[in-house]
C-alpha positions as CSV (number, residue, x, y, z in Angstrom):
1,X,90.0,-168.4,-116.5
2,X,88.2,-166.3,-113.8
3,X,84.9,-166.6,-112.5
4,X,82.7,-164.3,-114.8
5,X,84.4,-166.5,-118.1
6,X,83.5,-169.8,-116.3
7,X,80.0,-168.5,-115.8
8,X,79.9,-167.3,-119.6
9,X,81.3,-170.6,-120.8
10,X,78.4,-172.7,-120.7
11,X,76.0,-170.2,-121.9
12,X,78.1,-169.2,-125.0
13,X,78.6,-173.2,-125.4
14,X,74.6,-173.2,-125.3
15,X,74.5,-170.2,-128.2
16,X,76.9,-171.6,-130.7
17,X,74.7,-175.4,-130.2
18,X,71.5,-173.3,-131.2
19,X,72.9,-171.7,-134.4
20,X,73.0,-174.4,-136.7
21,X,68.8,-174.2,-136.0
22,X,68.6,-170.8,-135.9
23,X,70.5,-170.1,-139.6
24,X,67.7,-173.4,-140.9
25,X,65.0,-170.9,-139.1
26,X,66.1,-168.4,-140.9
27,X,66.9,-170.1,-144.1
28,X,63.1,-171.4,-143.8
29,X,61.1,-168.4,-143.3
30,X,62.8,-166.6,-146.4
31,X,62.8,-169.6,-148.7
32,X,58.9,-169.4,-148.0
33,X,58.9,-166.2,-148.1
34,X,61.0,-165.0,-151.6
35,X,62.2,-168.5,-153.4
36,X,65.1,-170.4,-152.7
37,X,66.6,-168.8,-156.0
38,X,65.5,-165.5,-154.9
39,X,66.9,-165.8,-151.0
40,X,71.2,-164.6,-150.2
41,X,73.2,-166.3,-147.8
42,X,74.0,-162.9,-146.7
43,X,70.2,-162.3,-146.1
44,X,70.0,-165.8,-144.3
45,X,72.6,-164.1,-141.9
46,X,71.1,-161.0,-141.4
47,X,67.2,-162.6,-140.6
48,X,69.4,-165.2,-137.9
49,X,71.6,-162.4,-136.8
50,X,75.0,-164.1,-137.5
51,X,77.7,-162.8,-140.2
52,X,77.7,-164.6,-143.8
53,X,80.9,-166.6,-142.2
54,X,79.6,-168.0,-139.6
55,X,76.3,-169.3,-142.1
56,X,79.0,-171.0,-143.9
57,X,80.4,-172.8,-141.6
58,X,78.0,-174.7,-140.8
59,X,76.0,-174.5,-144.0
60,X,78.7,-174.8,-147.2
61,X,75.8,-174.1,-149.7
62,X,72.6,-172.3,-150.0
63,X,71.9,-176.1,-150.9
64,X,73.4,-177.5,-148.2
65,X,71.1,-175.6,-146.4
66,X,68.0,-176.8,-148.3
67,X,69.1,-180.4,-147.3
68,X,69.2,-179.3,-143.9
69,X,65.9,-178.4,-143.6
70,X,64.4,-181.8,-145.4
71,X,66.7,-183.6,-142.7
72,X,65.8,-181.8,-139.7
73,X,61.6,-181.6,-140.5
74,X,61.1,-185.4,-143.2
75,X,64.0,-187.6,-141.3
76,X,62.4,-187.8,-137.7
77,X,58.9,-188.8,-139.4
78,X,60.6,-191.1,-141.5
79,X,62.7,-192.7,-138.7
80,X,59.2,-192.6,-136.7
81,X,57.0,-194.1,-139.7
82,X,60.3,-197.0,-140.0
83,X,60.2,-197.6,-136.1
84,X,56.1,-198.6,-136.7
85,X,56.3,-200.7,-139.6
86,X,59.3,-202.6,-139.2
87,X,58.0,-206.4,-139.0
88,X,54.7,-205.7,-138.1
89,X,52.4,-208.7,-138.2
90,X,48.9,-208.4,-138.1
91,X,46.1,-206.2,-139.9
92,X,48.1,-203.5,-142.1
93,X,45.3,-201.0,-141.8
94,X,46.1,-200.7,-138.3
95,X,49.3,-199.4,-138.9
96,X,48.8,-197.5,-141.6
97,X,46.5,-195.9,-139.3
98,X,48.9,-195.5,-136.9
99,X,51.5,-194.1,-139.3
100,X,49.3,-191.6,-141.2
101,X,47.1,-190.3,-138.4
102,X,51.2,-189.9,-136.8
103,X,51.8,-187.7,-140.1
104,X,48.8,-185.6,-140.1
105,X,49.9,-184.3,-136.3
106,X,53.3,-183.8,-137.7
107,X,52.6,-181.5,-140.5
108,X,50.5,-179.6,-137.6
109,X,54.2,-177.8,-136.9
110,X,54.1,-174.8,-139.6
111,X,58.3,-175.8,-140.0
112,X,57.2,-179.5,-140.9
113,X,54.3,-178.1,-143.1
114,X,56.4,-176.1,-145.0
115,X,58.7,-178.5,-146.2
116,X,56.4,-180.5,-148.8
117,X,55.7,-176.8,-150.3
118,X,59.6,-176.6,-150.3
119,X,59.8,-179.8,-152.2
120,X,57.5,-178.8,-154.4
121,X,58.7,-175.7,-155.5
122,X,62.4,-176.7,-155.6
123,X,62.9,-180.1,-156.5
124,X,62.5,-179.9,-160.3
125,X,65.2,-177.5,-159.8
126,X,67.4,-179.0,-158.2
127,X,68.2,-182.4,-158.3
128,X,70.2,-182.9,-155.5
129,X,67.6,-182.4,-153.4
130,X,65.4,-184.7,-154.7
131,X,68.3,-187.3,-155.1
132,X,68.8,-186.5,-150.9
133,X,65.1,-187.0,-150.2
134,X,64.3,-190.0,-152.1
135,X,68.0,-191.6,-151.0
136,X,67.1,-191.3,-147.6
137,X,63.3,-191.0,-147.2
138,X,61.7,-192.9,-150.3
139,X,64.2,-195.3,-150.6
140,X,63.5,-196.2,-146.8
141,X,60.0,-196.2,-146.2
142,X,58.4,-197.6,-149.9
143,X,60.3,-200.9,-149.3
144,X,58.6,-201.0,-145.5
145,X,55.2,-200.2,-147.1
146,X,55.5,-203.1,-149.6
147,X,56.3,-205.5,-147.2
148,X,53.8,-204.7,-145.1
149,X,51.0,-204.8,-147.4
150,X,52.1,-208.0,-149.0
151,X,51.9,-209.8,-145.8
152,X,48.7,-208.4,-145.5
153,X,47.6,-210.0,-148.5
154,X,49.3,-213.0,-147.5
155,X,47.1,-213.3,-144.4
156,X,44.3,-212.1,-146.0
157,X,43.3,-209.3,-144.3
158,X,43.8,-207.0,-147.9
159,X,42.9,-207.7,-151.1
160,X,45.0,-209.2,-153.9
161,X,46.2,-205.7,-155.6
162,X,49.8,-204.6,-156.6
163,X,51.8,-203.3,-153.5
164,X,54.1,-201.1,-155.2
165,X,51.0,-199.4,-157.1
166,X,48.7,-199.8,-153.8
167,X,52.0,-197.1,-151.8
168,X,51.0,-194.5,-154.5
169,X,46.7,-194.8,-153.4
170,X,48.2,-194.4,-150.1
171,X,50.0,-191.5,-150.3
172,X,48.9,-189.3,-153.0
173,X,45.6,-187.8,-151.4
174,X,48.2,-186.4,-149.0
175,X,49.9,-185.1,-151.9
176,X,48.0,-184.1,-154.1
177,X,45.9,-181.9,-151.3
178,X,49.4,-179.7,-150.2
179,X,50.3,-179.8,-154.4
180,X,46.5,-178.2,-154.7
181,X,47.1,-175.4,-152.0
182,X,50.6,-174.6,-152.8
183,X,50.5,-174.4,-156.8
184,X,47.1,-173.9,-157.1
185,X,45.8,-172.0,-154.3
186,X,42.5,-174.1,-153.9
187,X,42.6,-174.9,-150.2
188,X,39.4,-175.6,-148.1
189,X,37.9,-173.1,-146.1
190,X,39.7,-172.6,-142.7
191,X,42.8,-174.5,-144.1
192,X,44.2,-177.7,-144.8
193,X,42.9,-179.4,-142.3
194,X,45.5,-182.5,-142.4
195,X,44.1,-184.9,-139.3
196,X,40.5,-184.6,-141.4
197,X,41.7,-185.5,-144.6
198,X,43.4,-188.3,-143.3
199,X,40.6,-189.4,-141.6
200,X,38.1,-189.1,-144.6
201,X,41.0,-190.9,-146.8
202,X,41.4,-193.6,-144.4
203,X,37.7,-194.3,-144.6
204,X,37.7,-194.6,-148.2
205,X,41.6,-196.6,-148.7
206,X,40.3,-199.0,-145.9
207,X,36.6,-199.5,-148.5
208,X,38.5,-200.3,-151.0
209,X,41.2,-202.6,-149.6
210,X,40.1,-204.6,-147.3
211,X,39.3,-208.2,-148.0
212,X,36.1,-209.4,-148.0
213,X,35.7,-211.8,-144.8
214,X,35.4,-215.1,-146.5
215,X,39.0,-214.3,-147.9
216,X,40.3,-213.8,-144.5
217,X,38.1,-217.3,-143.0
218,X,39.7,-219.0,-146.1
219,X,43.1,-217.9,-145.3
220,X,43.4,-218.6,-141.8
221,X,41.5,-222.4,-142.1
């Protein structure tokens, strides 16, 4: 090999690590743009400037490529939300503070906000994808949730409600405010604004769960 190909190699090793993001770029912005049903592998190619063969091999599917996008945007929160909740003892409200306030600066990333609209659109369509996201996000997290506010009933910082019904109070707001945009179209003024709805739902969840303090002085005597 002379010099000019050992100067190449790295750079060329550099391009063919970026492609696999660039084809889920590409994948995303037309997905958004024209449907998942609606979008060609062969236009996937042409927006990321590859052939169709080289989108295939790293992408089998147009739903392989779906999946991809769910894993690269959902499984780092996920892993993030997992690495917060695990065994936490103490007040649940601060970590559920923690975790959603962790969200909301997430879904600030246009690639991470477009993925619930994704999910939305697609998932009654295809259930592989919803099979994939609840095997490996849902799955996951709900049974972290429930742990964590049953020991916070335990130790009396929460009131006594049902944890598994308590997950969907949680998250729905979150939700239902993307479902309201994205099928509806009935979006506040200036946009989603996901750190203020967080906080605004934080302010009412916390109302409504917390335990009144003779239930905590009763459990801790």
């Amino acid at each position: 090999m002379n010099t000019n190909d050992q100067e190449r190699g790295p750079k060329f090793r550099r391009r063919a690590e970026a492609r696999p993001d660039e084809v889920l770029d590409a994948a995303l912005e037309l997905f958004i743009e024209t449907g998942f049903a609606s979008t060609r592998v062969e236009d996937i190619a042409k927006r990321a400037g590859l052939s169709k063969g080289t989108v295939y091999l790293y992408f089998p599917s147009k739903e392989a490529l779906l999946e991809g996008l769910v894993r690269r945007a959902i499984l780092p929160i996920a892993d993030s939300a997992l690495m917060t909740l695990h065994d936490y003892e103490g007040d649940p409200r601060v970590v559920l503070s923690m975790v959603l306030t962790m969200l909301a600066g997430r879904f600030g990333d246009p690639k991470v906000m477009a993925m619930p609209k994704l999910i939305f659109r697609e998932a009654m369509g295809f259930p592989g994808l919803a099979e994939m996201y609840r095997r490996e996000v849902l799955d996951r997290v709900l049974p972290a949730v429930e742990g964590l506010l049953r020991r916070g009933i335990e130790q009396g910082y929460l009131r006594q409600v049902d944890p598994s019904l308590t997950i969907r109070s949680i998250i729905g707001p979150l939700m239902l405010h993307v479902a309201m945009a994205e099928i509806f179209g009935i979006t506040p003024e200036g946009g989603l604004h996901m750190e203020k709805l967080v906080e605004n739902h934080l302010t009412i969840l916390f109302d409504g769960l917390s335990a009144p303090p003779s239930a905590k002085q009763w459990s801790t005597s």
